[in-house]
N, C-alpha and C positions, 0 to 999 in steps of 0.2 A: 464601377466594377469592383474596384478594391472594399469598398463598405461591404457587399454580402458577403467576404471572404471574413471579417473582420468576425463578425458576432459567432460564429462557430465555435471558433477557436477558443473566443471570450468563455461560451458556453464550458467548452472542453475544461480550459483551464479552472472554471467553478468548479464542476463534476472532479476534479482532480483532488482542490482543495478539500472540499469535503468528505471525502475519500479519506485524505490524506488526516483529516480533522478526527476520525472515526477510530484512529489508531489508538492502542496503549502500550503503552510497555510498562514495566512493573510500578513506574513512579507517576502511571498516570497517564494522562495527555502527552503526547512527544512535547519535546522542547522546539521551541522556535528554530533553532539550527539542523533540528534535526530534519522538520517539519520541509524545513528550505533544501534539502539536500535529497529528500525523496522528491520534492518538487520537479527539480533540476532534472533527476534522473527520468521523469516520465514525460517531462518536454523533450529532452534531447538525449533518450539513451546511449551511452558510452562509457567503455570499460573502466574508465579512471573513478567516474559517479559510482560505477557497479562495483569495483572493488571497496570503494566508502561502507556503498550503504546497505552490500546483502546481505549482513549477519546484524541488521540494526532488528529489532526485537518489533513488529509490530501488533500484534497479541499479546497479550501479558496471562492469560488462561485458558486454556492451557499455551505455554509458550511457543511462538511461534516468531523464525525470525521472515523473511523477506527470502531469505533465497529459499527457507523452507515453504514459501507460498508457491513463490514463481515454481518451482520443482511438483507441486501439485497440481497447478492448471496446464502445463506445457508438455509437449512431447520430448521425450527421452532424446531423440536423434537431436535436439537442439540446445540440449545441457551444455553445452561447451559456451555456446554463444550466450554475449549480453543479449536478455529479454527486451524488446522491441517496447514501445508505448502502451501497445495493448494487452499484453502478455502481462506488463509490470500492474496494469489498472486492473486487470482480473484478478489477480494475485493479494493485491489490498480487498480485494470484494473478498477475494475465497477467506482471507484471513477476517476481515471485520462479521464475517455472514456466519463465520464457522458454526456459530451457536443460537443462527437466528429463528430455529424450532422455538427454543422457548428461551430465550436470550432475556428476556424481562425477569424472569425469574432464576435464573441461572445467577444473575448479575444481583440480584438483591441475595442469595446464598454468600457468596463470596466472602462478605466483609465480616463475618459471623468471627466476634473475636474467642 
């Protein structure tokens, strides 16, 4: 019984990494610590993680931090409260996707020195 429960979650937590891998902030790829901290917070949201990691930058163009994601997918009536697991996972999509019209080419403009 406990094996089918297993690979799920297995599942979850890839779809998380990934997510989580998709990130920038201005220096690039998160850092490992940071990477581990947003982890944490969408395994087991609670306010201690959410006060860490909502103003951590996960867009770098236009800049967007984490609580400014969560505050675009969620309802207003639940601003006070830490965002749940799925709240937090929509939130890394709304931010990685923001530009995903033409993100191939949005992303090759960028680096124009």
């Amino acid at each position: 019984m406990h094996h089918s429960c297993h690979y799920p979650r297995e599942t979850k937590r890839q779809e998380n990494m990934y997510i989580i891998d998709q990130c920038r902030d201005p220096y690039g790829k998160l850092s490992k610590s940071r990477k581990t901290l947003l982890e944490k917070l969408l395994k087991q949201p609670e306010l201690c993680s959410w006060e860490r990691t909502r103003g951590l930058i996960i867009r770098d163009i236009p800049i967007v931090t984490l609580e400014m994601a969560v505050n675009s997918v969620r309802r207003n009536s639940d601003a006070e409260q830490v965002p749940d697991s799925f709240t937090l996972y929509r939130a890394l999509r709304f931010a990685v996707d923001y530009a995903a019209g033409g993100a191939e080419s949005v992303r090759s403009g960028i680096c124009r020195k």
